[in-house]
Structure formats: structure tokens, C-alpha cells
C-alpha positions, -999 to 999 in steps of 0.1 A, spaced: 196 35 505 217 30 471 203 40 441 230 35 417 260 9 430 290 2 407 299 -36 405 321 -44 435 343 -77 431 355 -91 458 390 -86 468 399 -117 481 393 -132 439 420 -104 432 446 -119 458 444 -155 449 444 -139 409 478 -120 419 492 -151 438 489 -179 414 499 -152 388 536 -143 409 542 -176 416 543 -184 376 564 -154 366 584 -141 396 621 -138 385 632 -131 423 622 -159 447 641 -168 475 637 -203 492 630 -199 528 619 -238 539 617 -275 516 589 -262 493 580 -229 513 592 -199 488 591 -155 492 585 -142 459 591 -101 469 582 -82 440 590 -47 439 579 -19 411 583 21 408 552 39 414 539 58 377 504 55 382 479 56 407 439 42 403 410 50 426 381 33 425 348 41 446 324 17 452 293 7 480 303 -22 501 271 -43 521 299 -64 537 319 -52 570 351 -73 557 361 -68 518 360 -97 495 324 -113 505 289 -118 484 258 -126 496 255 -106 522 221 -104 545 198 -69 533 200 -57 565 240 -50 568 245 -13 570 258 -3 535 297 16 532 315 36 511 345 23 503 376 35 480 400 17 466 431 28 456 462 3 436 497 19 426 517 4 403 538 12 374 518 -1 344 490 -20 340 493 -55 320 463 -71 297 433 -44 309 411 -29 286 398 -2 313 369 -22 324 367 -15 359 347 -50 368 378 -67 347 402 -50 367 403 -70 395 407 -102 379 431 -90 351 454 -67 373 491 -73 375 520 -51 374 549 -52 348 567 -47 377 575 -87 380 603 -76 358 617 -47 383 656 -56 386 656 -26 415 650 -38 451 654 -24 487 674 -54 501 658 -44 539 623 -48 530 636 -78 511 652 -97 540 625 -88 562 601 -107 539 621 -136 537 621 -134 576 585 -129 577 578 -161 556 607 -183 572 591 -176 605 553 -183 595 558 -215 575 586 -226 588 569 -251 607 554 -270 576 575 -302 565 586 -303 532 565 -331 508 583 -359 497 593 -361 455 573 -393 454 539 -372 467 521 -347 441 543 -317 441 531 -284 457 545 -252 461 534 -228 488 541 -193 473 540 -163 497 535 -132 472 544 -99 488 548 -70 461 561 -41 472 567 -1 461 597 16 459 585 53 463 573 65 495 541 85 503 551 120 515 513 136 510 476 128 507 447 142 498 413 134 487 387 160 473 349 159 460 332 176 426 309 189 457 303 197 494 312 171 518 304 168 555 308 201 555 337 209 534 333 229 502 337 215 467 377 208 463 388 207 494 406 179 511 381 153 525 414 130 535 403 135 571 364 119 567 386 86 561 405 60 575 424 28 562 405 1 563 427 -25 551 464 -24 536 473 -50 505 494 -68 519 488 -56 557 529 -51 563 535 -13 556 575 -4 550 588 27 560 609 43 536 629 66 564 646 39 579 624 4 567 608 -2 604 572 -23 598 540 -11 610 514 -42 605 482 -34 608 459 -51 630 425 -69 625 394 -49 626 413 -17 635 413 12 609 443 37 607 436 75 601 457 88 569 476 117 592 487 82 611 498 68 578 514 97 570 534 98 597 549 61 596 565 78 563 552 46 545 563 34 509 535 38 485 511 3 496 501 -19 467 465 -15 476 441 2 508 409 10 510 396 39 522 363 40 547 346 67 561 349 76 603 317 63 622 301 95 623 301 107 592 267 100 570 273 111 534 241 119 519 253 125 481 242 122 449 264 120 419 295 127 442 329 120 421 361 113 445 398 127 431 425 110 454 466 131 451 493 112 457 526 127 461 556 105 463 594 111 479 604 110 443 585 141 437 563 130 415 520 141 419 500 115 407 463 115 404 431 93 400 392 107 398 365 78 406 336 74 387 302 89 402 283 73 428 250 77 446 239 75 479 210 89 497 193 84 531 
């Protein structure tokens, strides 16, 4: 079915990457319980990057998967405001990504106390370890954006399903998974999170009037079969700032 498939990392290597990483250099961490920390870290959105790759796994962030799982196209897309230590290696990415960010002295103080609320409440329970045991910290990383997503399209270098060369494709997709999976709205800072193994259409993204996520990847609707050869992806942002930023994909291939 594939004949050309760009190197697809998992993503669960990039979260454990990102969370020792911002526990090391987070210059905002709020105590919530003994050795139970919130490290929010918020950036401004410059850049956007859009990656497009074939996933044989039905959840992100597994290898070896059995031949006979269907194959998907998935894209991925990160915002952040600069990119730290990457060379443009797209298989480096993953492991090298972090955000300069870390440094942000801006923050939204709602989305803020709703994190430290979020990670009193889930490891609240945990009993602190004693200064005599080997000392651990448990770090709960949550970096946020502090632009909002106002508009979103997606458009091919040729027909899709259908639609001519340029035109918006957003509606052949549908959020498979947010990074992190709480999405901030920046109207009035209400949470949507999004549930296991159910995918969100972008008009129903759109309309939670979401700040800019971190990191989501993109899937295709059931009944859409790409057959495509060669098929570049560019993904448009535009952000309540006013600000239109764009990412193209490299090309991928898949037939039949």
C-alpha cells in the first residue's frame, strides 16, 4: 500500500523528551502537593510546522506494529515560537524539539490556575517521600500558547477527494489527538478535554475558539481513501493576533 513512507517517531519518545527537559529548566513552577509540582509553560505563537507522515498504528507513539493494521495518514502539526538545538532533520525533531518559550515571562493567570487545579486534583492523593528516601520529583508539564486559532485550512499541490488543487481539504480531517489533550479557550478560558478514541472535526475546534494547541494530529474521516502519489499538504494558520502562518509538508506516496 505505501511505496515511499517518511520515518515516523513515536510520539510518546517526544513527551517523555519535553517532560524531563521542563522539569530541568522551567522558571515558573508552582507546588501543588509534598513533591507533586505544575510546571505551566506558556510561549507566543511565530511559527507553525506540519509534518505528514503514514502511521500502521491506530494510537500514535507505537513500533512494531502487526502487517496487517490498516495504514493512516497522519499530519502533524507543533506551534511554537522558535525552535531550540534542530538542524531541520525532521527524524531529529522529535527528539530535539523544545521551545524558547521556557523563558516566556507572559502568562494567562486563568489557564494557569486551572493547571495547578488540574494537577492538585490528580496527584493529590500521592504522599510525599520522606528526605531520608531517594528523592523524586513528579513533574506535570503542560505548555501552553498564548494566541488563539481564529481560522484553518489545509490544501494539496493536487486534487483531493474530489477537491481541486488549492483548495481547502480541512474538512477530509479530524483531530485525532491534542498535545496536551486540555484545549483553552481564548474567549473566556472554559476547557474542552478531549476524550479517548473520539476525533474532533476542525469546524468543531474552531468553534471552541481554542488557543493555538502545542501539538494535534490530523487524520482523515473513515470514508475517505486517498489514492495519491507525490501529494504535498500546506496547512494556514491564522491566529487572533492577526498573524498567517504557514507550513508545506514534504511529499508522500500512497496508492491502493
Amino acid at each position: 500500500m505505501i511505496i515511499n513512507r517518511q520515518k515516523n517517531i513515536g510520539m510518546k519518545n517526544l513527551l517523555y523528551s519535553l517532560t524531563a527537559l521542563s522539569c530541568l529548566i522551567s522558571c515558573e513552577v508552582i507546588e501543588t502537593h509534598g513533591y507533586i509540582f505544575a510546571a505551566p509553560e506558556p510561549c507566543h505563537v511565530e511559527s507553525i510546522l506540519a509534518f505528514a507522515n503514514i502511521d500502521n498504528g491506530s494510537t500514535l507513539g507505537y513500533n512494531n506494529v502487526p502487517e496487517n493494521v490498516e495504514a493512516e495518514l497522519v499530519i502533524s502539526i507543533f506551534t511554537f515560537d522558535s525552535i531550540l538545538g534542530w538542524t531541520g532533520d525532521e527524524s531529529e525533531f522529535y527528539f530535539n524539539f523544545a521551545s524558547a518559550g521556557t523563558y516566556c515571562k507572559e502568562s494567562i493567570p486563568e489557564v494557569e490556575q486551572y493547571i495547578h487545579n488540574f494537577a492538585k486534583g490528580r496527584y493529590g492523593d500521592i504522599e510525599p517521600i520522606s528526605c531520608e528516601a531517594t528523592t523524586r520529583i513528579a513533574c506535570y508539564y503542560f505548555p501552553y500558547r498564548l494566541e488563539g486559532v481564529t481560522a484553518f485550512t489545509i490544501t494539496a499541490n493536487q486534487p483531493f477527494n474530489g477537491v481541486e488543487a488549492g483548495k481547502d481539504i480541512s474538512g477530509c480531517f479530524a483531530i485525532k489527538e491534542f498535545t496536551p489533550k486540555l484545549v483553552f479557550s481564548y474567549d473566556d478560558y472554559s476547557v474542552y478535554s478531549s476524550e479517548p478514541d473520539k476525533n474532533v472535526t476542525i469546524t468543531e475546534w474552531l468553534a471552541l475558539k481554542p488557543l493555538a494547541t502545542p501539538c494535534m494530529h490530523l487524520c482523515l474521516h473513515d470514508d475517505i481513501q486517498p489514492m495519491v502519489d507525490g501529494i504535498v499538504f500546506t496547512v494556514t494558520m491564522t491566529l487572533t493576533d492577526g498573524k498567517m502562518l504557514t507550513s508545506t509538508t514534504r511529499a508522500i506516496n500512497v496508492i491502493d
